[in-house]
C-alpha positions as CSV (number, residue, x, y, z in Angstrom):
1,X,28.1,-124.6,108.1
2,X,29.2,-121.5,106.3
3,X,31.9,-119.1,108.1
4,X,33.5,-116.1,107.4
5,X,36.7,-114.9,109.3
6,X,37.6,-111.2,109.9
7,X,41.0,-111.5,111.0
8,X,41.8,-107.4,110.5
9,X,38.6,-106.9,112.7
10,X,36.8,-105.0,110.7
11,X,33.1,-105.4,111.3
12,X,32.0,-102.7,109.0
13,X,33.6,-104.6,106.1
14,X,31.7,-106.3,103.9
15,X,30.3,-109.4,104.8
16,X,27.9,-112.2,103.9
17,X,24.2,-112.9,105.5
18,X,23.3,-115.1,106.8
19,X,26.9,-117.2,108.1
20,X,28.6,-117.4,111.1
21,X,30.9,-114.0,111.4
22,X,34.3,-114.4,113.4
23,X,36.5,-111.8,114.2
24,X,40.0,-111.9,116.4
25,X,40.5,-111.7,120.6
26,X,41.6,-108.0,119.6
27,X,38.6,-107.2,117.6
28,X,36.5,-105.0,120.4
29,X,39.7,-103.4,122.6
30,X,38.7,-103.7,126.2
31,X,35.1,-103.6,127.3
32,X,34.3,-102.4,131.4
33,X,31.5,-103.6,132.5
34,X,30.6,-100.8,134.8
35,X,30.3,-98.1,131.8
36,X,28.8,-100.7,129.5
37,X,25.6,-101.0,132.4
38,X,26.2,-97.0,132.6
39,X,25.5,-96.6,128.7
40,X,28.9,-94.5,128.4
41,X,29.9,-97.0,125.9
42,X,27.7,-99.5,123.7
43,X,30.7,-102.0,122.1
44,X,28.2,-104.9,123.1
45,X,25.1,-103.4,121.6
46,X,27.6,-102.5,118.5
47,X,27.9,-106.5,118.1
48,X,24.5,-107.5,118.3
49,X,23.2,-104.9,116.4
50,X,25.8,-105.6,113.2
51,X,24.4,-109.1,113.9
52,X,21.1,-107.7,113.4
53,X,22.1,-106.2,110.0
54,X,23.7,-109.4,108.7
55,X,21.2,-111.7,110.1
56,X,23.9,-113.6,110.8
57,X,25.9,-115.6,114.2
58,X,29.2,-113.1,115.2
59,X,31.7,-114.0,117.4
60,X,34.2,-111.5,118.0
61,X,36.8,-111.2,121.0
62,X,37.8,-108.1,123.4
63,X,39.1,-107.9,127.2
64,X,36.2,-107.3,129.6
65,X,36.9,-105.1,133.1
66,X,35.0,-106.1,135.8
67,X,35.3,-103.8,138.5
68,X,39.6,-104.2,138.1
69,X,39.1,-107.6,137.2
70,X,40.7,-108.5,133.4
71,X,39.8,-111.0,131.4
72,X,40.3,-112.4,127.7
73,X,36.7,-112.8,126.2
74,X,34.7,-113.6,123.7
75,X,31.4,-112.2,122.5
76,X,28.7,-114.1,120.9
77,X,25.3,-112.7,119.3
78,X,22.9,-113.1,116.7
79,X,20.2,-111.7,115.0
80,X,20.4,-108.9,117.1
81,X,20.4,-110.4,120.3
82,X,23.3,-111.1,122.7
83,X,23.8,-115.0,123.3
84,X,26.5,-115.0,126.2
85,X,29.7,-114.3,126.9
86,X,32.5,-116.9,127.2
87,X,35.8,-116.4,129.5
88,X,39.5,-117.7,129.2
89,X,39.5,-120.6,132.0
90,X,43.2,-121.6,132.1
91,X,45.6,-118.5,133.2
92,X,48.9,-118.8,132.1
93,X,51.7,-117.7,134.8
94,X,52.6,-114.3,134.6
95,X,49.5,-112.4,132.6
96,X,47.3,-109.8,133.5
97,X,44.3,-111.3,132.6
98,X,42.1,-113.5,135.4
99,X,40.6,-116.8,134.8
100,X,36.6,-117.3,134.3
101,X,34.7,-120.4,135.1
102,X,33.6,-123.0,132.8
103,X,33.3,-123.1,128.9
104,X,29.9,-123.3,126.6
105,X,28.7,-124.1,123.5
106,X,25.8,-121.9,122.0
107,X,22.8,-122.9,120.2
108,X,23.0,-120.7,117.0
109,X,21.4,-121.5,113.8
110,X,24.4,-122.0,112.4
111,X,24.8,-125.3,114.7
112,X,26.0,-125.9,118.4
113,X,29.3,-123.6,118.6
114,X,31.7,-124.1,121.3
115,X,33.9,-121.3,121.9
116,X,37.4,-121.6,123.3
117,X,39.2,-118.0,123.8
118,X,43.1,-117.6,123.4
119,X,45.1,-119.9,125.4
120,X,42.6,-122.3,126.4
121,X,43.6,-123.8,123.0
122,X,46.9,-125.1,125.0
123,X,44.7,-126.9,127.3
124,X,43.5,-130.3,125.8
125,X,40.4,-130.5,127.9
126,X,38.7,-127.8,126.8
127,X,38.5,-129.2,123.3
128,X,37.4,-132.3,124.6
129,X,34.8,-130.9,127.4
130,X,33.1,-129.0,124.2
131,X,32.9,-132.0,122.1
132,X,31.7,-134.3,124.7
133,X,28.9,-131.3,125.4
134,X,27.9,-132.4,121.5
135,X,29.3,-129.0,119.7
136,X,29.4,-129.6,116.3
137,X,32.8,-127.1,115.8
138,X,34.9,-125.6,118.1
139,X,35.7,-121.8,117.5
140,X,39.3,-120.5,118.8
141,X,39.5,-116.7,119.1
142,X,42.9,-115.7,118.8
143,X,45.1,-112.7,119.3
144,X,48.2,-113.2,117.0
145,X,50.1,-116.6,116.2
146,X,53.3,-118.0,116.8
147,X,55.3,-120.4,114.6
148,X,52.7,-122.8,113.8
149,X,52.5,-123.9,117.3
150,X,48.3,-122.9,117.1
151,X,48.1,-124.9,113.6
152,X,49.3,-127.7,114.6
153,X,46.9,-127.6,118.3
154,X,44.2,-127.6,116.0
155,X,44.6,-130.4,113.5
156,X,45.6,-133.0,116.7
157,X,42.6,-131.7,118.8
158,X,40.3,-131.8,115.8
159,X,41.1,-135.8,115.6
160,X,41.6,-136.6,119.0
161,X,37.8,-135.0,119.5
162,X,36.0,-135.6,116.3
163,X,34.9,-132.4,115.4
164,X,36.2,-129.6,113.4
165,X,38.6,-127.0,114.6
166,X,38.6,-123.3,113.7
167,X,41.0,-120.9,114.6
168,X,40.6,-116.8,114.0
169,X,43.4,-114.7,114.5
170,X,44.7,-111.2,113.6
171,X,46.0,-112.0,110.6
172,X,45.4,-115.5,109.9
173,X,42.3,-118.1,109.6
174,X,42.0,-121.8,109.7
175,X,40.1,-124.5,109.6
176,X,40.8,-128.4,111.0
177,X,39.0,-131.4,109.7
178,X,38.0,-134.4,112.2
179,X,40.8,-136.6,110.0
180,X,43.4,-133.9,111.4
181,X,43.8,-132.0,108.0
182,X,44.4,-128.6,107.6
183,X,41.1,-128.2,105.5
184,X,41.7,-123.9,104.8
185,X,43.6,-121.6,105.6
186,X,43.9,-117.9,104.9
187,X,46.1,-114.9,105.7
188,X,43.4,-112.9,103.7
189,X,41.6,-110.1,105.9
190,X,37.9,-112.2,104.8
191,X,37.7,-114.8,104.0
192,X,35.2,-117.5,103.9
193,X,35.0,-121.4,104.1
194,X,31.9,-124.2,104.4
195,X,32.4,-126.7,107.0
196,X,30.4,-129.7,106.3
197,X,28.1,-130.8,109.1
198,X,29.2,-134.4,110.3
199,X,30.1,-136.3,113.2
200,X,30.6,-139.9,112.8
201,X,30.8,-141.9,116.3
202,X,32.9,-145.5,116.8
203,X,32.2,-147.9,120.1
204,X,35.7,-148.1,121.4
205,X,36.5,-150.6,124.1
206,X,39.6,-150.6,126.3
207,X,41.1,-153.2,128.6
208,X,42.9,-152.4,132.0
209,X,43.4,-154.5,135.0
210,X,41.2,-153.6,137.6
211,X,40.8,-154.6,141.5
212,X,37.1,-155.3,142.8
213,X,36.7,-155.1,146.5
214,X,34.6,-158.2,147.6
215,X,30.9,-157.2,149.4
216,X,31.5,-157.7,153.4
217,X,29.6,-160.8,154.7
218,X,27.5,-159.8,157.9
């Protein structure tokens, strides 16, 4: 699986065919709803058309408005068509943005992405509902990192879950191996990297003490 990162947010740049494109959570600026179903702006047709052009998967970030209602999101299209849209799930005390419902993983030709936005990388079980949903990466939209915190989410969620971890953010890129290595990394505004495809799966068996209730007699 070959990605390229964006982490400046420049989809105009140039960029390869053919891969799968990702840009930061402050890639788009804020997208309303309302005038996007009005046609006084076109950020999401601006997306799927650039995916058009490379022939390519892009996922790229932005705040959606729904009627007042913010949100940190991420847009996903290819070849031209729009795929979906994924929401942050877990709101963190004190911000401006609302909570959406549910994550997904998208069927790209690329592979089975699952997206988490922002600060649902602080939340364990996102990770883990994606890879149980059989993605074969998990894609984290960004906006800017702290000090290493996001790094080091990545490489312990990549081997607690078994699939590999990529992170886009303004400014930085990187990529998490299943054995919890920092594979790449890049501060470069593109830059590109080949995952390979693999999951390997182990039978793991657990003992704990248990109480059976017996069946009533009657």
């Amino acid at each position: 699986m070959h990605i390229c990162f964006v982490t400046n947010g420049d989809l105009n740049a140039a960029l390869p065919e053919g891969a799968l494109v990702a840009a930061p959570l402050s890639c788009l600026g804020e997208v309303s709803y309302e005038r996007e179903l009005k046609g006084e702006t076109s950020l999401f047709e601006t997306v799927a058309l650039r995916s058009k052009t490379l022939r390519c998967t892009l996922v790229c970030g932005c705040d959606t408005d729904a009627c007042g209602l913010k949100r940190k999101s991420v847009v996903v299209a290819e070849r031209g068509r729009l795929l979906g849209v994924s929401d942050l799930t877990n709101r963190l005390d004190g911000s401006e943005h609302g909570a959406g419902a549910g994550v997904k993983v998208y069927e790209t030709m690329s592979g089975r992405i699952g997206v988490v936005v922002g600060e649902d990388l602080l939340f364990p079980k996102v990770i883990e509902t994606l890879s149980l949903s059989g993605a074969d990466l998990a894609l984290c939209l960004f906006e800017e990192l702290t000090e290493g915190l996001e790094l080091t989410l990545i490489r312990a969620q990549a081997f607690f879950y078994g699939l590999p971890v990529a992170l886009c953010a303004a400014g930085y890129a990187a990529v998490a191996d299943p054995q919890g290595r920092l594979a790449f990394a890049s501060p470069a505004p593109v830059s590109a990297f080949t995952i390979p495809k693999e999951r390997e799966y182990r039978l793991v068996e657990t003992r704990r003490p248990l109480v059976f209730r017996k069946k009533r007699e009657f």
